[in-house]
GUKE-668213 format. One record per residue (C-alpha): residue number from 1; residue in one letter; x, y negated, z negated. Coordinates in pm, 1 decimal, always signed. Layout:
<zaros>
zaro n=NUM	res=a	c1=X	c2=Y	c3=Z $
...
</zaros>
This chain:
<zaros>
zaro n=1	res=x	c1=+565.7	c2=-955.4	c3=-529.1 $
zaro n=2	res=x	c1=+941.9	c2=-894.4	c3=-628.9 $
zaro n=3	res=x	c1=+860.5	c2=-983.4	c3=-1021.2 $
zaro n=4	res=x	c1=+944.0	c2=-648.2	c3=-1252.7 $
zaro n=5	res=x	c1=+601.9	c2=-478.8	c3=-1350.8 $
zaro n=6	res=x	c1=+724.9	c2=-525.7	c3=-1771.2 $
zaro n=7	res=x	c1=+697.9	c2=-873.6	c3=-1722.3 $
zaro n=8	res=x	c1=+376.3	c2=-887.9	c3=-1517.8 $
zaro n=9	res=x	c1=+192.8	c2=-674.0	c3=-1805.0 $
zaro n=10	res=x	c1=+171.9	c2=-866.9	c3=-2069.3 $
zaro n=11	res=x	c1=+128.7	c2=-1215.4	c3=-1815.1 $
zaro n=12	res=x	c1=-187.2	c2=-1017.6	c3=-1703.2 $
zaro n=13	res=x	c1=-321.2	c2=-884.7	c3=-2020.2 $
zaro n=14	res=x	c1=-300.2	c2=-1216.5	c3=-2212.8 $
zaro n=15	res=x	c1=-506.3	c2=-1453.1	c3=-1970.0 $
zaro n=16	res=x	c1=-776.1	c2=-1214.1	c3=-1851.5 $
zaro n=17	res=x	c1=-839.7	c2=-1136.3	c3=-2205.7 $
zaro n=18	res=x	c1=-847.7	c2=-1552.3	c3=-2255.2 $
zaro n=19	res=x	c1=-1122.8	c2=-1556.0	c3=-1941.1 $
zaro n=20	res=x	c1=-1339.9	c2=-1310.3	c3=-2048.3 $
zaro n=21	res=x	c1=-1339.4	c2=-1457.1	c3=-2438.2 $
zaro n=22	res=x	c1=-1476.4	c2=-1771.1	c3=-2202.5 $
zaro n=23	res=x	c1=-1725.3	c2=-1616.8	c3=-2078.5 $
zaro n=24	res=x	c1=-1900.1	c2=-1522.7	c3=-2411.9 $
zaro n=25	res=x	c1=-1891.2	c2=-1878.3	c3=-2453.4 $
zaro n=26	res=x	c1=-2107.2	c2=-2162.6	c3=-2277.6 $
zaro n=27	res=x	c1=-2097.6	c2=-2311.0	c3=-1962.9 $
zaro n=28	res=x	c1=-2211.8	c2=-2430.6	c3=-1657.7 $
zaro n=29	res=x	c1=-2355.9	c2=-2190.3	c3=-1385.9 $
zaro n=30	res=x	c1=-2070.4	c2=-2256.3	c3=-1137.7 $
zaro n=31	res=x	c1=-1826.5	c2=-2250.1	c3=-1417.5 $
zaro n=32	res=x	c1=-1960.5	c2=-1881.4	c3=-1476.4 $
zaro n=33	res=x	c1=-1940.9	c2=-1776.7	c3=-1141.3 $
zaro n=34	res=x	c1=-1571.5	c2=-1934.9	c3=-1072.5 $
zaro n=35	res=x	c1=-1483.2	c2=-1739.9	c3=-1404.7 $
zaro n=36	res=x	c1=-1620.1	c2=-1388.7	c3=-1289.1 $
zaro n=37	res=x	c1=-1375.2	c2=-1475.8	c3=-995.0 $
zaro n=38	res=x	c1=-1099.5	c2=-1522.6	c3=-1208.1 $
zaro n=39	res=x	c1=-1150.8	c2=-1217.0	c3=-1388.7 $
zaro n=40	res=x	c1=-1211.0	c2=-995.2	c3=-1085.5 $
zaro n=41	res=x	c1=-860.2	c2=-1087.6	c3=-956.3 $
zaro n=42	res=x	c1=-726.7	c2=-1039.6	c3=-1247.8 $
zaro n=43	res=x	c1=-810.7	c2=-715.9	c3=-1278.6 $
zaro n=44	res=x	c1=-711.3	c2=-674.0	c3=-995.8 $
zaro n=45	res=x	c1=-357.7	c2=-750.0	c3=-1051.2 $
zaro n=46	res=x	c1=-352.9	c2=-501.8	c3=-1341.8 $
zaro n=47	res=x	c1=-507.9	c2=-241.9	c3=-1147.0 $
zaro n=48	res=x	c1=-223.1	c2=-290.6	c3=-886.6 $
zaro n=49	res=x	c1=+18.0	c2=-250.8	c3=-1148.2 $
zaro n=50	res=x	c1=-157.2	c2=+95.5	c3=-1291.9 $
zaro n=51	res=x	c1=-141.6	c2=+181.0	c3=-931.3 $
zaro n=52	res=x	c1=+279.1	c2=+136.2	c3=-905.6 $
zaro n=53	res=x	c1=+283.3	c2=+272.2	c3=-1219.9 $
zaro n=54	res=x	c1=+141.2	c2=+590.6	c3=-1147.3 $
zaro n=55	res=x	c1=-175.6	c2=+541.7	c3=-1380.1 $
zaro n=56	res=x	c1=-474.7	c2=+694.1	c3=-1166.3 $
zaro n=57	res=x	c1=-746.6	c2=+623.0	c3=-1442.1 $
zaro n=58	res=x	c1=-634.6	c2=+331.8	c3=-1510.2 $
zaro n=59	res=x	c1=-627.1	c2=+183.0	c3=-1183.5 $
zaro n=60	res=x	c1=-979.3	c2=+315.3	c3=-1118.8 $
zaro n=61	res=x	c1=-1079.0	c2=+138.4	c3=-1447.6 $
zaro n=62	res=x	c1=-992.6	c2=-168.9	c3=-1334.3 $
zaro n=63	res=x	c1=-1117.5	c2=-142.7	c3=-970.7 $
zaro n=64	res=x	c1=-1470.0	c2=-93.2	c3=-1088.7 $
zaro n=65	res=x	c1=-1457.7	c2=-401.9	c3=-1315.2 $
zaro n=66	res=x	c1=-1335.4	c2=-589.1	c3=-1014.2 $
zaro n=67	res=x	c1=-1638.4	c2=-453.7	c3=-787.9 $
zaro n=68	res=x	c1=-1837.1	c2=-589.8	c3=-1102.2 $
zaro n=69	res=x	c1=-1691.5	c2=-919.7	c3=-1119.2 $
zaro n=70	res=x	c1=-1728.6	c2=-984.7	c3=-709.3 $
zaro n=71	res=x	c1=-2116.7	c2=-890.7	c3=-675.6 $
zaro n=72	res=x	c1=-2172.9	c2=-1105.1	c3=-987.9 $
zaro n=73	res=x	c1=-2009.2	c2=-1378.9	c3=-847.2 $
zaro n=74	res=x	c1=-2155.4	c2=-1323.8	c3=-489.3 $
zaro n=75	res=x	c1=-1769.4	c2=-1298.9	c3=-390.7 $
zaro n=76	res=x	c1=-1720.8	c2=-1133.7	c3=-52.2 $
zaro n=77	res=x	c1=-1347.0	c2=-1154.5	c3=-18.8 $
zaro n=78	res=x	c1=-1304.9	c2=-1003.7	c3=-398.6 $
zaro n=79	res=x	c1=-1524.1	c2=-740.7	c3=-287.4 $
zaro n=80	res=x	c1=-1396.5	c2=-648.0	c3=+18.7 $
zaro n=81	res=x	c1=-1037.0	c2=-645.7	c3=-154.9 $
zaro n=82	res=x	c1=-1197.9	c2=-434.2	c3=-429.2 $
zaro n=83	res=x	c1=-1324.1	c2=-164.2	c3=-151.6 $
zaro n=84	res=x	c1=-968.7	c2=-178.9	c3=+41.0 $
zaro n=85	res=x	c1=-782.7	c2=-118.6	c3=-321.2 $
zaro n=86	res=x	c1=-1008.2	c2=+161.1	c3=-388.8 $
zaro n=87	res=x	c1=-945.3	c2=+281.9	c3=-38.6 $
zaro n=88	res=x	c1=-598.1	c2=+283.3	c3=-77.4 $
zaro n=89	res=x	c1=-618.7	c2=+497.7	c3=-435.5 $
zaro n=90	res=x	c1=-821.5	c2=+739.0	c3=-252.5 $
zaro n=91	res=x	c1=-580.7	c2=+820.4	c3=+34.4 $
zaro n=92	res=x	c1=-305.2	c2=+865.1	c3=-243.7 $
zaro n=93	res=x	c1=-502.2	c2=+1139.7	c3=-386.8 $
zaro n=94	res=x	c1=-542.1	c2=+1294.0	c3=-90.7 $
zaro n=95	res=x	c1=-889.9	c2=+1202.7	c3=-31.1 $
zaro n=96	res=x	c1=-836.4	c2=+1052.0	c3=+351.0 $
zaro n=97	res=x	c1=-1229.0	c2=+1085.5	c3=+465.2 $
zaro n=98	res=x	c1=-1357.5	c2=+906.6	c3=+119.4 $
zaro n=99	res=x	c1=-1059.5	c2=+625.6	c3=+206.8 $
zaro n=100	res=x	c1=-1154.8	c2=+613.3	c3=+551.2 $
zaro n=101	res=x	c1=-1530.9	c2=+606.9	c3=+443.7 $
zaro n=102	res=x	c1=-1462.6	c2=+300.9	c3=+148.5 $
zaro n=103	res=x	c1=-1221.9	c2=+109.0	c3=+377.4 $
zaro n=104	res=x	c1=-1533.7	c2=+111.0	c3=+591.8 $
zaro n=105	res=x	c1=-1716.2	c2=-26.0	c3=+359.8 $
zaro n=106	res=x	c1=-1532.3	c2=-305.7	c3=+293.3 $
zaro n=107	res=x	c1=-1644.0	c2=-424.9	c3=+591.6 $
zaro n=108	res=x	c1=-2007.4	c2=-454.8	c3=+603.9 $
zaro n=109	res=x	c1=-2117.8	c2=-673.4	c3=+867.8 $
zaro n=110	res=x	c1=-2395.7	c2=-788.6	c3=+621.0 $
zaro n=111	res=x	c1=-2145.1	c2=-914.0	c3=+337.6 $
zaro n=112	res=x	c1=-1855.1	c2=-940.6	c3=+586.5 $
zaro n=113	res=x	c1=-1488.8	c2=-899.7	c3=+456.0 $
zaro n=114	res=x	c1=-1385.6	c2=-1293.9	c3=+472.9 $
zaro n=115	res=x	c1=-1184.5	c2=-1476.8	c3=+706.8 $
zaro n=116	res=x	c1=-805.7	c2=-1386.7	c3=+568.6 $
zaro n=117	res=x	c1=-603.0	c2=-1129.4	c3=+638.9 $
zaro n=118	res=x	c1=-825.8	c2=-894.8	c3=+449.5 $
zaro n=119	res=x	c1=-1041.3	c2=-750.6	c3=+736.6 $
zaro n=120	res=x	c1=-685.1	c2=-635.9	c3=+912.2 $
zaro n=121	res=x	c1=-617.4	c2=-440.1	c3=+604.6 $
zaro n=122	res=x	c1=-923.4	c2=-244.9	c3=+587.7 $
zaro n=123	res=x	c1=-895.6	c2=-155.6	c3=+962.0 $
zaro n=124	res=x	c1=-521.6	c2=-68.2	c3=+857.8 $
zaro n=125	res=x	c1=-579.9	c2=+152.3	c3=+581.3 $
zaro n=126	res=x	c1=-850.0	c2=+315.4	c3=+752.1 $
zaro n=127	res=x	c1=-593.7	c2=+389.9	c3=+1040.0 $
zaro n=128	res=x	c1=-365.1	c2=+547.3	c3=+790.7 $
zaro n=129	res=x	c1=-625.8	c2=+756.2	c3=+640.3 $
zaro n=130	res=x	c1=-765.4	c2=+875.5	c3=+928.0 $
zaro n=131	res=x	c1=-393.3	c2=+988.9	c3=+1072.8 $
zaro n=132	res=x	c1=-406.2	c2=+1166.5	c3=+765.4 $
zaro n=133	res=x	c1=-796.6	c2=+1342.7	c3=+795.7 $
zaro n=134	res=x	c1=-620.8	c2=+1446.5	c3=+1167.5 $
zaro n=135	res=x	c1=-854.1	c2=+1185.0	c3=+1384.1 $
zaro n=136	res=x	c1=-565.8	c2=+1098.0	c3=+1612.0 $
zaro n=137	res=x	c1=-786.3	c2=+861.3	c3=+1875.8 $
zaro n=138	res=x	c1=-1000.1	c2=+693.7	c3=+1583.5 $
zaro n=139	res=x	c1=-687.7	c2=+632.9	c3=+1394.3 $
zaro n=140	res=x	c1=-477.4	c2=+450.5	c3=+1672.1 $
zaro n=141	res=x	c1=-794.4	c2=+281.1	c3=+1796.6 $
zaro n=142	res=x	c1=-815.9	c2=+163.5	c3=+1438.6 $
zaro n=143	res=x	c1=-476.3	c2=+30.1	c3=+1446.5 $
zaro n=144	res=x	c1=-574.8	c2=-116.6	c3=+1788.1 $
zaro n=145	res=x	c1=-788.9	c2=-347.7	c3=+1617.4 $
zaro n=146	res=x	c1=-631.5	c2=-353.8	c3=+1297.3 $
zaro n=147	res=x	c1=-399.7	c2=-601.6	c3=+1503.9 $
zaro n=148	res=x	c1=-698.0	c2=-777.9	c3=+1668.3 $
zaro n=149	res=x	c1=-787.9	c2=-905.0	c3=+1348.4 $
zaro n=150	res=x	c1=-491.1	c2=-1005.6	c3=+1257.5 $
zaro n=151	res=x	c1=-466.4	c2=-1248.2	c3=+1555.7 $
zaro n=152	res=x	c1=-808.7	c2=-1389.8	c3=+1464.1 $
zaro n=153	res=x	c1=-711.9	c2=-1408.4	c3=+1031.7 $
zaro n=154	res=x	c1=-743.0	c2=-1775.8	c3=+875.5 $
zaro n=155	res=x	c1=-525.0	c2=-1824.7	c3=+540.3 $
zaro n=156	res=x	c1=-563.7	c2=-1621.1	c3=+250.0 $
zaro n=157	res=x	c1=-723.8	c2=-1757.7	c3=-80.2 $
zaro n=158	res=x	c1=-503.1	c2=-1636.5	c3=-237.3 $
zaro n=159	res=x	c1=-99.5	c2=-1456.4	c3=-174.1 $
zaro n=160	res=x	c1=+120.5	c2=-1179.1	c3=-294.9 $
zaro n=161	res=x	c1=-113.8	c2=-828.7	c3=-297.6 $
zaro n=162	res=x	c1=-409.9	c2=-1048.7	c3=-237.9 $
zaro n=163	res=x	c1=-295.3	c2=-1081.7	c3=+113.9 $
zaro n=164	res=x	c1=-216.3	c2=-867.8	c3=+402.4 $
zaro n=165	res=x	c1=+134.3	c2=-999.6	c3=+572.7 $
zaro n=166	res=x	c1=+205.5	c2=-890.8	c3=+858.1 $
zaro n=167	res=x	c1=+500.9	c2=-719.8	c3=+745.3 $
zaro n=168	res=x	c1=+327.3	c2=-487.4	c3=+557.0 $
zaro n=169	res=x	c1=+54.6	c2=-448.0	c3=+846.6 $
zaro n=170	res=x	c1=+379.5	c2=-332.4	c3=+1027.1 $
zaro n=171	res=x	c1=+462.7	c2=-130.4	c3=+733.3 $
zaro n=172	res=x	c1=+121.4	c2=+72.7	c3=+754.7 $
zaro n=173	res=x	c1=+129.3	c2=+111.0	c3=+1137.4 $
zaro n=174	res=x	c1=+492.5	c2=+272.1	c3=+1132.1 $
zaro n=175	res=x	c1=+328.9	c2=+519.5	c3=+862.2 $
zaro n=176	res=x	c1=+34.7	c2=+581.2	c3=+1072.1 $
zaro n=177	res=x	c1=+206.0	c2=+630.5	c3=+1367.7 $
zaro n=178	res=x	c1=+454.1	c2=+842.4	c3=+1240.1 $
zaro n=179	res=x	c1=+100.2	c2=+1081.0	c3=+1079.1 $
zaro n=180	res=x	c1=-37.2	c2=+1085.5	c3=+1435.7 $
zaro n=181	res=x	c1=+283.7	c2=+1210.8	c3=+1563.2 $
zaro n=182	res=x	c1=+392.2	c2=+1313.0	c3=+1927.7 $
zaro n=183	res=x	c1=+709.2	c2=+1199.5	c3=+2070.0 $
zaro n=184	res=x	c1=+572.5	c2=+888.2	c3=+2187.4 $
zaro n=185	res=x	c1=+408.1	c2=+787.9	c3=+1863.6 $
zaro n=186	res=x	c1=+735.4	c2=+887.1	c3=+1671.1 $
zaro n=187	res=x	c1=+918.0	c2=+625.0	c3=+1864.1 $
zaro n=188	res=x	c1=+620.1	c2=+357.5	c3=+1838.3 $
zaro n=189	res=x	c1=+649.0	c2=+457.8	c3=+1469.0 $
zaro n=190	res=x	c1=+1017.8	c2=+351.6	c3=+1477.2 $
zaro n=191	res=x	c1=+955.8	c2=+6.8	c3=+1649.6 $
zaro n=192	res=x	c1=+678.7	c2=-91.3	c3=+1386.6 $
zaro n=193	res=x	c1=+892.8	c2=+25.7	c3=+1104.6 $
zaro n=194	res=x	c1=+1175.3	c2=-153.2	c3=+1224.7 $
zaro n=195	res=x	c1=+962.0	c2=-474.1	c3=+1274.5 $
zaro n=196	res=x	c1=+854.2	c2=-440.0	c3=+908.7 $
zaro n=197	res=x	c1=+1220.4	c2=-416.1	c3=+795.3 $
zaro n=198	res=x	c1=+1300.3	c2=-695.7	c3=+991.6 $
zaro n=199	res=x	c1=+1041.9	c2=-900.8	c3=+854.5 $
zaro n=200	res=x	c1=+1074.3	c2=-863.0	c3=+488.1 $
zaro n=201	res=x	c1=+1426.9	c2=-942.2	c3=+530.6 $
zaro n=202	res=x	c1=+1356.0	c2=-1252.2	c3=+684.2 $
zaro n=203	res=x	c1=+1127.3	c2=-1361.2	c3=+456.4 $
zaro n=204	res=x	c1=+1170.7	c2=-1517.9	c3=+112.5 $
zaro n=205	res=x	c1=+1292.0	c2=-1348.1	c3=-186.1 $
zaro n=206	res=x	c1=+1012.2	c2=-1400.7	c3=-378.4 $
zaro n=207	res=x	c1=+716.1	c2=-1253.5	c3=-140.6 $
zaro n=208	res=x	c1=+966.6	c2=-934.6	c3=-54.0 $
zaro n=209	res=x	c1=+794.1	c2=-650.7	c3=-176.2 $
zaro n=210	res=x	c1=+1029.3	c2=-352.8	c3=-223.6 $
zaro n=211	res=x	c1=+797.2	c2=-95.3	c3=-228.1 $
zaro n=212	res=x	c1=+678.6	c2=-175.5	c3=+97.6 $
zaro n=213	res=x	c1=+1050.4	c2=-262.0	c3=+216.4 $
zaro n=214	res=x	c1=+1151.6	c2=+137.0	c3=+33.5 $
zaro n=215	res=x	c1=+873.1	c2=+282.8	c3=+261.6 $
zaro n=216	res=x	c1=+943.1	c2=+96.2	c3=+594.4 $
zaro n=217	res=x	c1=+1314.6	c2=+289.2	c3=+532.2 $
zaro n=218	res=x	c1=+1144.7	c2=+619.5	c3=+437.1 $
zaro n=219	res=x	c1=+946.3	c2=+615.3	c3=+714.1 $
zaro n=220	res=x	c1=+1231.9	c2=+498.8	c3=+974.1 $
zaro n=221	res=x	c1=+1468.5	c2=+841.9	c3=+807.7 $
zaro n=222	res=x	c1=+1124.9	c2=+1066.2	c3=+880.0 $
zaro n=223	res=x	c1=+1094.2	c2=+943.7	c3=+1260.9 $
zaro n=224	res=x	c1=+1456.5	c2=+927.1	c3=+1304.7 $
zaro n=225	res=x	c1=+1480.4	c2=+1264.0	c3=+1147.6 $
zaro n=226	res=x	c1=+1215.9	c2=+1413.8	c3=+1400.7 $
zaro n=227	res=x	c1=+1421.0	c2=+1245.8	c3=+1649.3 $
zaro n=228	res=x	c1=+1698.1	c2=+1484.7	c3=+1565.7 $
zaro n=229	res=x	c1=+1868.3	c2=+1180.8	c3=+1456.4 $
zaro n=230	res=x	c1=+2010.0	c2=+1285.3	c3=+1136.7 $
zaro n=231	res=x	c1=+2263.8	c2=+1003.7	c3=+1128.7 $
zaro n=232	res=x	c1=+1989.0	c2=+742.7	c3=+1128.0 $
zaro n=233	res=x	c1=+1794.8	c2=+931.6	c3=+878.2 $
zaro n=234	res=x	c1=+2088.5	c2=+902.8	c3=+625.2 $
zaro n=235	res=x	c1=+2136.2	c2=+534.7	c3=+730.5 $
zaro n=236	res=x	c1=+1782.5	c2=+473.0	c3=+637.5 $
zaro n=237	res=x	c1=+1815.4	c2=+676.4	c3=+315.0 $
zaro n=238	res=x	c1=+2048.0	c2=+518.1	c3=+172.0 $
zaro n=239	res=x	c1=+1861.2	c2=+160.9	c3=+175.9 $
zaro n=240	res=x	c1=+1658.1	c2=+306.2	c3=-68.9 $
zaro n=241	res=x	c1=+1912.4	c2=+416.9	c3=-301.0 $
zaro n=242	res=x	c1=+2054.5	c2=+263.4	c3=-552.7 $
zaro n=243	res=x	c1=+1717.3	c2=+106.4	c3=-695.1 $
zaro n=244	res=x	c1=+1645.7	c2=+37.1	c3=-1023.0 $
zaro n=245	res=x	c1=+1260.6	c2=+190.5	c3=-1013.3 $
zaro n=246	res=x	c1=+1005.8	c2=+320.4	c3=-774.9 $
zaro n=247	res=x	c1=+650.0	c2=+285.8	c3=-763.8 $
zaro n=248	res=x	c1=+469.7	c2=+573.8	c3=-784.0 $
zaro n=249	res=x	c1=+431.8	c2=+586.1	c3=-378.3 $
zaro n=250	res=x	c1=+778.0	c2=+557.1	c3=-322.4 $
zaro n=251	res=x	c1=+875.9	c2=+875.2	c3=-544.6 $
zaro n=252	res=x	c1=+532.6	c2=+1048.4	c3=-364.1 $
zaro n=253	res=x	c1=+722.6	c2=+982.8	c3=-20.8 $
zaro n=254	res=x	c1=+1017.1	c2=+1087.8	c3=-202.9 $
zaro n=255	res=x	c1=+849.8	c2=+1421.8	c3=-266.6 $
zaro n=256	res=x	c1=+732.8	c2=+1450.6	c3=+65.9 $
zaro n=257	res=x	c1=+1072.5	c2=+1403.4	c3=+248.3 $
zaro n=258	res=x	c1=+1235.5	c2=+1656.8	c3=+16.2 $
zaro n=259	res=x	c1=+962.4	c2=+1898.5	c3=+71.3 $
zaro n=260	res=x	c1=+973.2	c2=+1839.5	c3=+439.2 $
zaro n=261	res=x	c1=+1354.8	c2=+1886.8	c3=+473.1 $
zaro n=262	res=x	c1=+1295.6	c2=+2235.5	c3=+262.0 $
zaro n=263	res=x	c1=+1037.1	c2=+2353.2	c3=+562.5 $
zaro n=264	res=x	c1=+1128.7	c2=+2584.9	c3=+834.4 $
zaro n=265	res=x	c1=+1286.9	c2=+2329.0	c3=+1113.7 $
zaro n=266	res=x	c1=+1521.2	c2=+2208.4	c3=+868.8 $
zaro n=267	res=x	c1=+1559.3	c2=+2455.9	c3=+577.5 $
zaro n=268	res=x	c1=+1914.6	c2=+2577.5	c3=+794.5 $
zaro n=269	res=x	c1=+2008.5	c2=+2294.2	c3=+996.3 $
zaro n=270	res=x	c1=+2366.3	c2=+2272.5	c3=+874.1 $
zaro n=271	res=x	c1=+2353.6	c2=+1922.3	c3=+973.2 $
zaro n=272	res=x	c1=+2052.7	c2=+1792.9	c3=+680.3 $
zaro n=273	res=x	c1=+2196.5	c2=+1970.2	c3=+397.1 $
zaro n=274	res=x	c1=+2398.3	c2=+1658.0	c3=+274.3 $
zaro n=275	res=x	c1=+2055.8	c2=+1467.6	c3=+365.1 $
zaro n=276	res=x	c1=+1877.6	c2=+1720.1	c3=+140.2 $
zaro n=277	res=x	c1=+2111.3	c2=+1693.9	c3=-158.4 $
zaro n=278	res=x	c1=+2095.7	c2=+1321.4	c3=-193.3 $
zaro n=279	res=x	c1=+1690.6	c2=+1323.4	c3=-155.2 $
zaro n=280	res=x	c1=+1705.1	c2=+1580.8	c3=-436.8 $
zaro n=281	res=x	c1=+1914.7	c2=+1389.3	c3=-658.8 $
zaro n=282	res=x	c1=+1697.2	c2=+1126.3	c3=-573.1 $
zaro n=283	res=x	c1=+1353.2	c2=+1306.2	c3=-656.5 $
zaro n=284	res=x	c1=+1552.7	c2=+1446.3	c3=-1008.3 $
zaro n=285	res=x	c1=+1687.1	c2=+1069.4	c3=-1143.8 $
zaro n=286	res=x	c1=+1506.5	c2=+902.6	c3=-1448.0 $
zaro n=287	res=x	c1=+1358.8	c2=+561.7	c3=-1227.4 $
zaro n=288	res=x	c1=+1128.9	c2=+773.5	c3=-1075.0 $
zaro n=289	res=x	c1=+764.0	c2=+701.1	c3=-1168.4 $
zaro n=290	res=x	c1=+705.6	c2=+1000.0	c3=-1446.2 $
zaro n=291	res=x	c1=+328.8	c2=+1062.1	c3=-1289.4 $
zaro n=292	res=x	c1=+316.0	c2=+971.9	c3=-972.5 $
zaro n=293	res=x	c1=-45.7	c2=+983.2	c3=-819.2 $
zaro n=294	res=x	c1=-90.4	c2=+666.9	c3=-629.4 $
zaro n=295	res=x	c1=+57.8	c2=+390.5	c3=-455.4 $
zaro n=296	res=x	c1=+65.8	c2=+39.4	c3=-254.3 $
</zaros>
């Protein structure tokens, strides 16, 4: 999770390209299948990498080989991860109903989602997209049983974006919360994203994620900022400074905050003008993602 994506790239590229030249070869029938798996996951991880990187076609690319790979291999989990990654590249182009529609999807009662943590992501990306389409009661009933599921997961296959923790569960409620807005969902929004903070920091090093960790922070400055509490915005801002990078859904966020602090509640507040300056400066600088489209 914390590994730099110029490292991963290569790492990926080298041994999926090794498991597919197996599979012009010959072997057994369960060999084949356990291969296909292989391959769909690994796709997968370069499809998540296109995705923090900002490459929309690529990421799609690679999704659709992964869908390929888990309906060969009779997979469900692969496929339902497949649908929720898909999902998730949808609501990043703005296209909340198709996200809602494919998180959905991911969990067909006929092929079933698995019995990890992956069922509590599709309910939680559907949540988020939803927030975002404007279905306010769907959305925190979603979330309502986004956590459900969570309660009821068994262990992953496999770790790192392959699973769901619940840090990152915490991560997507503060986000939906925040969507659905209201002053009681703002605050609700500020416990979750505070729980996801909390988490990732207590966790180890090497499963933080700090996109997920930047947008838990992003998301506490937005509530606090509705809140009128400009202080705690700036607090929160500035945990996100100094990074090396961004994926391409932090410097979206990014976007979004500077836009929002341009708009008419805030555009003269005295008081968010330093705020504004150093998410500008932020927004301007070099590690920002040069296309950002979509995200984690």
């Amino acid at each position: 999770m914390s590994r730099p994506l110029s490292l991963l790239i290569p790492e990926i590229r080298s041994v999926r390209t090794e498991v597919f030249r197996l599979l012009e070869g010959r072997q057994r029938p369960g060999q084949t299948q356990h291969l296909y798996v292989v391959a769909g996951w690994l796709c997968g991880l370069a499809a998540h990498v296109s995705l923090d990187l900002g490459d929309r076609s690529s990421a799609s690319t690679h999704a659709r080989t992964v869908v390929q790979c888990a309906e060969i291999a009779e997979h469900s989990t692969l496929r339902s991860w497949a649908r929720s990654f898909q999902s998730l590249a949808a609501y990043w182009a703005g296209e909340h109903g198709r996200a809602a529609d494919l998180a959905r999807a991911g969990r067909e009662k006929e092929r079933g989602p698995g019995a990890g943590t992956i069922k509590a992501r599709l309910l939680s990306l559907e949540a988020r997209a939803l927030a975002a389409r404007g279905d306010r009661h769907d959305a925190l009933r979603s979330l309502a049983l986004a956590h459900e599921a969570r309660s009821a997961a068994e262990r992953d296959e496999l770790s790192g974006v392959f699973s769901f923790p619940e840090a990152k569960q915490w991560t997507y409620a503060g986000t939906t919360l925040l969507t659905v807005g209201g002053r009681e969902q703002v605050q609700l929004a500020i416990t979750a994203s505070n729980r996801a903070v909390e988490l990732y920091q207590a966790g180890p090093e090497g499963d933080r994620s700090p996109g997920d960790l930047h947008a838990a922070h992003l998301d506490l400055a937005t509530a606090y900022l509705a809140s009128g509490e400009v202080e705690g915005a700036d607090a929160e801002l500035s945990e996100v400074l100094g990074a090396e990078e961004y994926t391409a859904s932090i410097t979206i966020r990014l976007r979004n905050l500077a836009t929002l602090l341009s708009s008419g509640p805030y555009r003269d507040t005295r008081s968010v003008l330093g705020l504004r300056e150093r998410v500008r400066e932020m927004t301007d600088r070099s590690a920002l993602v040069s296309r950002p489209t979509e995200p984690r």
